[in-house]
C-alpha positions, 0 to 999 in steps of 0.5 A, a space after each residue: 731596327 727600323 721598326 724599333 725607331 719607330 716605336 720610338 718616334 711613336 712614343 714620343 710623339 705622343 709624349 711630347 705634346 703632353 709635357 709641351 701642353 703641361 708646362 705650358 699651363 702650369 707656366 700660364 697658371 702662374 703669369 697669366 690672369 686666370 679668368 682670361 685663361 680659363 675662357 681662352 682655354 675653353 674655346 680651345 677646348 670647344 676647338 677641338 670637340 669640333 674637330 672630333 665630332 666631325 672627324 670621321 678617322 680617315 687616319 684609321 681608315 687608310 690603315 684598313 687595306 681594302 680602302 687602302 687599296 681603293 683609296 690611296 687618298 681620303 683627302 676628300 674626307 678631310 674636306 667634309 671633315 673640315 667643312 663640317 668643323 668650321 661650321 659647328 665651331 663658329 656657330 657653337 663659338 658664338 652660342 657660348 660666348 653669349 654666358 661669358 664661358 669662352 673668348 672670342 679671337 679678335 681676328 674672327 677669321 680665325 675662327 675659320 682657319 685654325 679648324 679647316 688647317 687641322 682637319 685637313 691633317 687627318 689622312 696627312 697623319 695616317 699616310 705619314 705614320 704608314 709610310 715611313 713618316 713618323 720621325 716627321 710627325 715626331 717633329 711637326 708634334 715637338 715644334 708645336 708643343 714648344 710654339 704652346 710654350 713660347 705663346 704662353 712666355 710672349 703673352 706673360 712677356 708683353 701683357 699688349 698681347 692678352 687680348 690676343 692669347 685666344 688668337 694665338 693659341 687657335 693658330 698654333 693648331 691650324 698651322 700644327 696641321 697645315 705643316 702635317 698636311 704640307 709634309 704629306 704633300 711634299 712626299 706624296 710627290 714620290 707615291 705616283 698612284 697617290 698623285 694621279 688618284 684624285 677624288 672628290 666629294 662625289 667618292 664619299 658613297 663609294 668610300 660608304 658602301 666599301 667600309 660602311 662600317 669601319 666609316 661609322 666605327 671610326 667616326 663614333 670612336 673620334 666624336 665620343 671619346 675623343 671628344 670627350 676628352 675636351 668637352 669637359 673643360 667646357 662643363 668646368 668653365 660653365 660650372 665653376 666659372 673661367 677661374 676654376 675652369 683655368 685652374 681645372 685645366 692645370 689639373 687635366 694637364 697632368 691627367 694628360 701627360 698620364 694618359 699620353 704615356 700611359 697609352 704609348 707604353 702600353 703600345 710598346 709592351 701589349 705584346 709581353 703584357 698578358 703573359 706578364 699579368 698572368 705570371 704576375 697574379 699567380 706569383 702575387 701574395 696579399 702582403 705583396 700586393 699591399 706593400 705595391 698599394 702602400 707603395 704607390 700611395 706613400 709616392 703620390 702622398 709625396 708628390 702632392 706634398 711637393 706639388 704643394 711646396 713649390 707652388 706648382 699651381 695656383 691653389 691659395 684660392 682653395 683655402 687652407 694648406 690642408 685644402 690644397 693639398 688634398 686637391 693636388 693628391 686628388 689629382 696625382 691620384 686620378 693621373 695614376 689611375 688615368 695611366 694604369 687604364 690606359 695599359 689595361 685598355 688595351 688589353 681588353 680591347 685584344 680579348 673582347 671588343 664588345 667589353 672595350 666599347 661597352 667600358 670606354 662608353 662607360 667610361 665617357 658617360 660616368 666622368 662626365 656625369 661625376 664632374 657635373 654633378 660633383 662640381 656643383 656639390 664640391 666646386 673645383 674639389 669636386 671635378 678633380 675627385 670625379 676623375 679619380 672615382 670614374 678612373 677608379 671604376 673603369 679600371 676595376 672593371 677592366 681588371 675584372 674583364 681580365 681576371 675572367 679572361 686568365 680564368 678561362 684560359 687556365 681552367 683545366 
């Protein structure tokens, strides 16, 4: 039972932020003033590549027992961590702003405090969810998720408070982990090997030596995937300018609430998942699987039209209706591939991890090269496409690695 809730707090921790992220943009699309908001959210963007590349997973690596069992706290990482992505935030914040791509707070300490409050959540995450605390990463993730929204509906509310968006978004993550960090420490009163076990930086050779390579693994996962996920809205702005980039971001809101929940379901269902492929292939007949095909495109043929009908994002810049409405199906497309890759991930990563990293890397390089190169060809158009075509492949790779893997297992 105890498990079973906290699959659930699991799941919705990761789903919340998502939807909490994409209401929040549809809403700013529509009352804000686009370029503004296109800058503004590409210094978030910039705010969160810097806490990546120097986020060397203390989360993940407190899951390994051996450094556990040395460890009880890496909130030492976490000081190098932060230290290192203040620095890169400030000095990148200030080469970027000079091309007009990104805003600039108007409180310049911010630029200080919002990293060195979220970084210094890290290991807070892991020790939570290994210790009984997911239902309080659940609602630190849910208050901020609606702080997302209610930024959005106080800037549309009282236009004064414009100027202020980019401070206003940046404090809502440093205090998302200063609240995660202060969880932490309030329950870490009752672990007394954790409240007597202090250590400091000179810990990081030995924390080195012990899992030099989980260190490196973990540091290489969070810099260039998880990175990746927001340098892009970087490129856009660069290359599309700060209206696009807003308009982009509204896009990848939703390729985000299908990668969050794509990847929570397949957590939940990994475990039945091959078993249910395999019995799935050997029961599956062409006309069946191209009803499924037809299937799948005619709901998202739908959802574009209705995205389209209700106005969900500001698109008249894009011309005609028939313009428009290919731009939402391309989205909605690239969302349904984004989903199915994340329930296919995994399952590559039970059978090969070489073949895992080798696709994630692929993955990384191929839909960032595809929007730079499309957006220059094809503009906003052509950075919703990348993502449909780079999903595409990845997932066909995927289910290729898969395919071989059933394959083998049931080759006499």
């Amino acid at each position: 039972m105890s498990m079973r809730k906290d699959l659930v707090y699991v799941t919705l921790g990761s789903a919340l932020p998502a939807v909490g992220n994409f209401v929040a943009v549809v809403f700013a699309l529509r009352y804000l003033d686009a370029a503004w908001l296109g800058r503004s959210y590409a210094l978030l963007a910039l705010f969160f590549v810097s806490i990546d590349v120097f986020n060397f997973g203390s989360a993940r690596l407190y899951s390994v027992a051996k450094i556990r069992d040395r460890f009880p706290s890496l909130l030492f990482l976490d000081t190098l961590s932060a230290t290192g992505s203040a620095l890169f935030f400030i000095a990148a914040a200030g080469i970027l702003s000079r091309s007009g791509a990104i805003a600039i707070p108007h409180f310049l300490p911010v630029l200080l405090i919002a990293p060195v409050g979220y970084a210094l959540s890290h290991f807070a995450l892991g020790y939570l969810r290994l210790n009984g605390g997911n239902g309080a990463i659940c609602a630190v993730s849910t208050v901020s998720a609606l702080s997302r929204c209610a930024v959005v509906w106080l800037v549309a509310k009282h236009a004064s408070l414009s100027p202020y968006l980019p401070d206003l978004l940046l404090m809502v993550e440093g205090s998302y982990g200063a609240i995660l960090l202060g969880t932490y420490l309030v329950l870490r009163r009752q672990d007394k090997r954790a409240r007597h076990d202090a250590y400091g930086l000179a810990a990081f050779p030995q924390l080195a030596k012990l899992g030099g390579k989980e260190l490196v693994s973990s540091w290489y996962s969070n810099a260039i995937f998880s990175g990746a996920k927001h340098i892009d809205v970087i490129i856009a702005a660069m290359l599309l300018g700060p209206a696009g980039a807003a308009l982009y971001r509204g896009a990848k809101s939703v390729h985000n609430v299908a990668f969050n929940l794509g990847q929570a379901l397949a957590l939940v269902v990994h475990s039945r998942m091959r078993d249910w492929l395999l019995a799935s292939t050997q029961r599956l007949s062409v006309s069946s699987a191209f009803t499924l095909g037809a299937a799948v495109s005619s709901l998202l043929v739908v959802a574009a039209l209705c995205a389209c009908k209700i106005k969900l994002f500001p698109t008249a810049s894009l011309g005609a209706p028939l313009d428009q409405w290919l731009f939402l199906l391309l989205i909605f497309t690239g969302a349904a591939l984004m989903f199915a890759c994340r329930i296919t991930s995994l399952m590559v990563f039970s059978i090969s991890k070489r073949s895992f990293l080798i696709l994630s890397t692929m993955e990384v390089a191929g839909s960032l090269s595809l929007l730079s190169a499309l957006c220059v060809v094809f503009g906003v158009m052509g950075a919703a496409l990348s993502v449909a075509v780079s999903c595409g492949c990845v997932l066909a790779s995927s289910l290729m690695v898969v395919g071989r893997s059933f394959s083998i297992r049931t080759a006499p």
